[in-house]
N, C-alpha and C positions, 0 to 999 in steps of 0.2 A: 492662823500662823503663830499669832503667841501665845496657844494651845499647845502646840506642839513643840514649840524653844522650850514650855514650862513643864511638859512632860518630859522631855529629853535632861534636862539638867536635874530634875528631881529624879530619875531613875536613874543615872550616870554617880549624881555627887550621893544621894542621900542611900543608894543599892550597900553600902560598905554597914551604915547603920541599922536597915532595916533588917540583913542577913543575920547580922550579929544578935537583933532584936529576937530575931524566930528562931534561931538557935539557945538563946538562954527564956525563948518563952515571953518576953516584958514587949511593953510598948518600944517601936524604934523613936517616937520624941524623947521616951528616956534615955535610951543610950545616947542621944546629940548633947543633951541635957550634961550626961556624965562626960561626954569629951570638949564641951566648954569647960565646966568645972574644973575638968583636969587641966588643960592648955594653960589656963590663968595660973593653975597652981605650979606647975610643973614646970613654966616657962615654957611650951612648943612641944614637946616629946610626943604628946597623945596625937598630934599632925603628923609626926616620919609616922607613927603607928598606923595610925590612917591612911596614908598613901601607898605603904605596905601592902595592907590587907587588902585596898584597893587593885592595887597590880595581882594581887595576887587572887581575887575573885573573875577579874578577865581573864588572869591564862586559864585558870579552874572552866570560865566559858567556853575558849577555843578549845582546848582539848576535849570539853563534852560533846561538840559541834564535828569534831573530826580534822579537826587542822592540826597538821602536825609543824610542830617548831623547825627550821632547817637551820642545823646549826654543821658550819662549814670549818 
């Protein structure tokens, strides 16, 4: 069972880093690495970016999957 919480949460929170890792090629500990850095510097900004790209890698899911948005 906390097998499975600890899969579920590393593929949910850490999916935005990894994505972003295999798209520019580097390990994804370093991009985590780069948006600690950032947050401390920045004050919080590299978080809205985060949560961002995050919303936006799940609709990028549903739509691969066939579910279409119903907007009324």
């Amino acid at each position: 069972m906390h097998e499975l919480i600890r899969n579920f949460i590393e593929k949910s929170v850490f999916g935005v880093c990894s994505s972003i890792a295999r798209a520019m090629g580097i390990r994804s500990s370093r991009v985590r690495l780069y948006f600690i850095y950032l947050s401390f510097v920045t004050i919080g900004s590299p978080i809205i970016i985060y949560l961002i790209m995050a919303f936006w890698l799940n609709l990028r899911k549903y739509l691969r999957k066939g579910y279409h948005l119903l907007i009324d």
